[in-house]
C-alpha positions in Angstrom: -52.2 -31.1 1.9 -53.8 -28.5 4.2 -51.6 -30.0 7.2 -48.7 -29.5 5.2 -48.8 -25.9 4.3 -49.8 -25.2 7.4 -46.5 -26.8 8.8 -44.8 -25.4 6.2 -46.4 -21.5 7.1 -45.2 -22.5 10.6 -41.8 -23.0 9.8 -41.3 -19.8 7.7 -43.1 -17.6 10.7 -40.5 -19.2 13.2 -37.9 -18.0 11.0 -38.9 -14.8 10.6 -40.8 -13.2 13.3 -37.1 -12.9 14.9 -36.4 -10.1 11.9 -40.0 -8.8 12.3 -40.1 -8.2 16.3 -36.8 -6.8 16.4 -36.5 -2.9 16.2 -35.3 -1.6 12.7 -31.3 -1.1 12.7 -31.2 -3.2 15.8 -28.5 -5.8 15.3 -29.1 -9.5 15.8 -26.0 -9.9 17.0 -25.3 -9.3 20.9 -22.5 -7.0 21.4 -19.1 -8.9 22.6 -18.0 -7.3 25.9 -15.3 -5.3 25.6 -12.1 -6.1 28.0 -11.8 -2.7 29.2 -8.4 -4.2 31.5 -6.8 -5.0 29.0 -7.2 -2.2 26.2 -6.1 0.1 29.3 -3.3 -2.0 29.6 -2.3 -1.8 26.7 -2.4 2.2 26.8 -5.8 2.4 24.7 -7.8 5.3 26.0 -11.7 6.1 24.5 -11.9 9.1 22.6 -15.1 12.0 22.6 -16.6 9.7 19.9 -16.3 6.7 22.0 -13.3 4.7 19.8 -10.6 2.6 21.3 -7.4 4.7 20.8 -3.5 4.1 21.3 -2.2 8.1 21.2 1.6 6.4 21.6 1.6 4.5 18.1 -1.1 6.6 16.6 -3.9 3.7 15.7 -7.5 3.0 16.8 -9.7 -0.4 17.3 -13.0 -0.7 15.3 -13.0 -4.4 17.2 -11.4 -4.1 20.4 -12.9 -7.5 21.2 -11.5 -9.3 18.8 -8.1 -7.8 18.4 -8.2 -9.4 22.3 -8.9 -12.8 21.1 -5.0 -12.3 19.5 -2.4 -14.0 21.4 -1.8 -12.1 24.9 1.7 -12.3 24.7 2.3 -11.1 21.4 -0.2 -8.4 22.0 1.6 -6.9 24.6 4.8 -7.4 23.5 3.4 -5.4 20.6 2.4 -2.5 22.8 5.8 -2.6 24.7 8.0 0.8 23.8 11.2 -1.5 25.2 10.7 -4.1 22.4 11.0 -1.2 19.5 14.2 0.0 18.9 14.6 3.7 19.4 16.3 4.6 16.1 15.8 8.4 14.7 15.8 8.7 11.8 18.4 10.6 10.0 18.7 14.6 9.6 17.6 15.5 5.9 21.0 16.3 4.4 22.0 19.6 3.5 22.1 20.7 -0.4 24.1 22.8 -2.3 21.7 26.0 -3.6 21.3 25.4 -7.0 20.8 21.6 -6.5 18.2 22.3 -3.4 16.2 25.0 -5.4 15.8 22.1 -8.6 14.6 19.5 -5.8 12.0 21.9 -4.3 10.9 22.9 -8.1 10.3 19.5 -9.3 8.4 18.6 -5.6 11.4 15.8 -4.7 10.4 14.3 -1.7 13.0 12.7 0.8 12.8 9.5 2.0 15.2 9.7 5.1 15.8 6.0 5.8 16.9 5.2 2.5 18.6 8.4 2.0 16.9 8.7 -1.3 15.0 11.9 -2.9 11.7 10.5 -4.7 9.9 12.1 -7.6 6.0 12.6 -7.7 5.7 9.0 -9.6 8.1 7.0 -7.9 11.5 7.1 -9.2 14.0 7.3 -6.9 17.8 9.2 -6.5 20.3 8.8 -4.1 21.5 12.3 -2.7 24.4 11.4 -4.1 23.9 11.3 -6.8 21.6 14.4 -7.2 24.8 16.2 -6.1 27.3 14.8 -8.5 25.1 15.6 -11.4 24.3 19.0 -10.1 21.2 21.3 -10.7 21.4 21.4 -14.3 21.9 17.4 -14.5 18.7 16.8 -12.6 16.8 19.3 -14.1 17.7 17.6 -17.6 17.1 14.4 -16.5 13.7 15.3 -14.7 12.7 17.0 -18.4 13.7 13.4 -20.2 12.0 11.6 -18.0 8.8 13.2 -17.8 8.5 13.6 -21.4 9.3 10.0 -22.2 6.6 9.0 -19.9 4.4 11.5 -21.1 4.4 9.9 -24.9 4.5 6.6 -23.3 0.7 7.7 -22.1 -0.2 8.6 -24.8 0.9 5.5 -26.8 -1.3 3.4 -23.9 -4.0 5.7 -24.6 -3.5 4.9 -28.7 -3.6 1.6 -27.8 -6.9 1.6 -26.0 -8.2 3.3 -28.9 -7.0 0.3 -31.3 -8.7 -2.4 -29.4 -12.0 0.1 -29.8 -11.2 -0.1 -33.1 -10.1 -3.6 -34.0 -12.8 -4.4 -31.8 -15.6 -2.2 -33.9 -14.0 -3.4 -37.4 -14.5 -7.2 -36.6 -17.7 -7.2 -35.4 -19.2 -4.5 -38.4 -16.1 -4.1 -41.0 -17.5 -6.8 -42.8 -20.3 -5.2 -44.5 -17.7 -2.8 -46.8 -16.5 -6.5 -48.5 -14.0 -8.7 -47.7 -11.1 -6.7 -48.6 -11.8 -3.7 -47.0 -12.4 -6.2 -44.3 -9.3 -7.5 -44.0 -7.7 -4.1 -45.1 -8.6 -2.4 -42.0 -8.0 -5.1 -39.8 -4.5 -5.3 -40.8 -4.1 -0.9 -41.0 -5.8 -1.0 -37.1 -2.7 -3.8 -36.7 0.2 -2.0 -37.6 -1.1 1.3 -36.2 -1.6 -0.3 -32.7 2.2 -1.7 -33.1 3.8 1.5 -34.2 2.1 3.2 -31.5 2.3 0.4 -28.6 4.2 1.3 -25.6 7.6 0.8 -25.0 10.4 0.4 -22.4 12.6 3.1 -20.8 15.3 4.1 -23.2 19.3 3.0 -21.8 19.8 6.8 -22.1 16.7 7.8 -20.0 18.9 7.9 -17.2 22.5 9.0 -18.9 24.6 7.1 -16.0 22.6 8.0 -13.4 21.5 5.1 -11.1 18.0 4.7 -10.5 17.5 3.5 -7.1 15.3 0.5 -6.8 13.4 -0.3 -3.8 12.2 -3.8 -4.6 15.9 -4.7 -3.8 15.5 -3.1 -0.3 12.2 -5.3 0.6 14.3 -8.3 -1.1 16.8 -7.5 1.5 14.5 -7.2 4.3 12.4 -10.6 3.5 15.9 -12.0 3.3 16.9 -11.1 6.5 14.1 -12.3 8.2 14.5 -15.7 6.6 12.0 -18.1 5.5 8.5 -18.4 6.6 8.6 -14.4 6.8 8.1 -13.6 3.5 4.3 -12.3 3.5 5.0 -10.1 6.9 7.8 -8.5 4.9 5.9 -7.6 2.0 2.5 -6.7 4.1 4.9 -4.1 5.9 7.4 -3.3 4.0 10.1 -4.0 6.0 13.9 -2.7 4.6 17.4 -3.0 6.4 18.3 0.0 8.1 21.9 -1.8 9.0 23.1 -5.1 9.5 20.6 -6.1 13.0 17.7 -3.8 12.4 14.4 -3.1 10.1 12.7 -0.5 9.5 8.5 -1.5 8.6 8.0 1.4 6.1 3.9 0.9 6.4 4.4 1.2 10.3 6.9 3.4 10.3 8.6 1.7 12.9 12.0 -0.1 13.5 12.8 -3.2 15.0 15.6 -5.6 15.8 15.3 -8.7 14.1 15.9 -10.5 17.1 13.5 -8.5 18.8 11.0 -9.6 16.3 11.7 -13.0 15.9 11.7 -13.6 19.6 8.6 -11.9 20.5 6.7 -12.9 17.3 5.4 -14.9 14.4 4.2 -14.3 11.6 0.8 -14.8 11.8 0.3 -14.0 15.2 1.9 -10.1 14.3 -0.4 -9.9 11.5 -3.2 -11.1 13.4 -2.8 -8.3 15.7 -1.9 -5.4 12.7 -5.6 -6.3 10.9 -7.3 -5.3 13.6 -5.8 -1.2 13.7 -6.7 1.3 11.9 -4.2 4.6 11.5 -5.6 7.8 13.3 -7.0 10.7 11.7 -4.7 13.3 12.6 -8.0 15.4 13.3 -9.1 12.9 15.4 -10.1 14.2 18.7 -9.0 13.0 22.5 
């Protein structure tokens, strides 16, 4: 027995005097050499805090040396300004007074390649459609809206409080009798119901057309055809007319020839995990 735990005392300083000898916040991993050719290549400069940076597309590397281990060709078709198309995007469109003053009162913000004006939470209107309805239109339809959404938080936070409830009553309700019991239960119920939330009203909108961007990034995953579902989602990619897309997490447009030719899937994804946007204070 004395031979044994010897052995096994053996074994277990083997394993680690490794962790002991080394110095504390010294990794145990060696460092992978960077391939300082290729990030140049690439355009990929190091910054005053010694980070890998592209100042063209506006990202930096955490792992230079293993966004190198993505395929070569795809990485530097990635990098190549020739295989983007050069598409600006369109002038903000000019407003009539009244209809501008109600868009910069309720903090609209345009999205150009869609052409749409966006409120705070999401929803979306076409300028067109801002303009037919004119100040007064939006302004009422900003009001319904925000109020109906307002109640409908407060009917979630009602609800909350019911499961507290209905919750509290089933596990203690019991000691006031059956009937009371069951009396509560059933009051906690019907309050939660009356009070649940519910769906926007057909009138929320009064003939106005909301504009829905899940059709957009249906179009765009359509265009691309199957197997390029996931890359559509991951960056948003929308039509921006009938040959090009523009990847609204990237902002940046493509052909989809361009992007099937140069590209898969995987292999563009790949390469994407491995960048990180820039600061805009980052320094360089």
């Amino acid at each position: 027995m004395p031979i044994v735990a010897i052995i096994v005392i053996a074994i277990l300083l083997l394993l680690v005097w490794p962790m002991l000898s080394r110095p504390s916040g010294e990794s145990a991993e060696k460092p992978v050499a960077v391939d300082e050719g290729l990030m140049r290549e690439l355009g990929y400069i190091i910054d005053t805090d010694n980070r890998w940076i592209h100042p063209g597309i506006k990202v930096w590397v955490p792992k230079p040396q293993a966004m190198a281990e993505c395929d070569h060709a795809e990485l530097k078709a990635f990098h190549n300004r020739e295989v983007w198309a050069d598409i600006q995007k369109p002038d903000q469109p000019y407003l009539s007074p009244d209809v501008g003053r109600a868009v910069r009162e309720h903090h609209l913000q345009w999205y150009g390649w869609l052409d749409v004006w966006f409120l705070p939470n999401g929803a979306g209107l076409m300028t067109e459609e801002i303009e037919r309805i004119g100040a007064h239109g939006l302004n009422a339809l900003i009001d319904r809206y925000v109020s109906f959404h307002k109640e409908n938080h407060r009917r979630k936070q009602a609800g909350c409080l019911g499961m507290f409830l209905m919750f509290f009553w089933l596990v203690g309700g019991w000691q006031w009798g059956t009937t009371a019991w069951l009396l509560g239960m059933g009051a906690i119920a019907v309050g939660s119901w009356l009070f649940r939330p519910i769906t926007e009203p057909p009138n929320l909108w009064d003939g106005v057309e909301e504009v829905n961007t899940q059709e957009y990034l249906q179009r765009g995953s359509e265009m691309l055809g199957e197997g390029w579902d996931e890359f559509a989602r991951i960056t948003a990619a929308i039509p921006i007319d009938s040959d090009h897309l523009h990847m609204m997490n990237l902002d940046r447009t493509i052909s989809v020839d361009a992007l099937q030719r140069n590209f898969t899937p995987k292999g563009f994804l790949d390469i994407l995990k491995w960048m990180v946007p820039m600061d805009e204070n980052l320094r360089y």
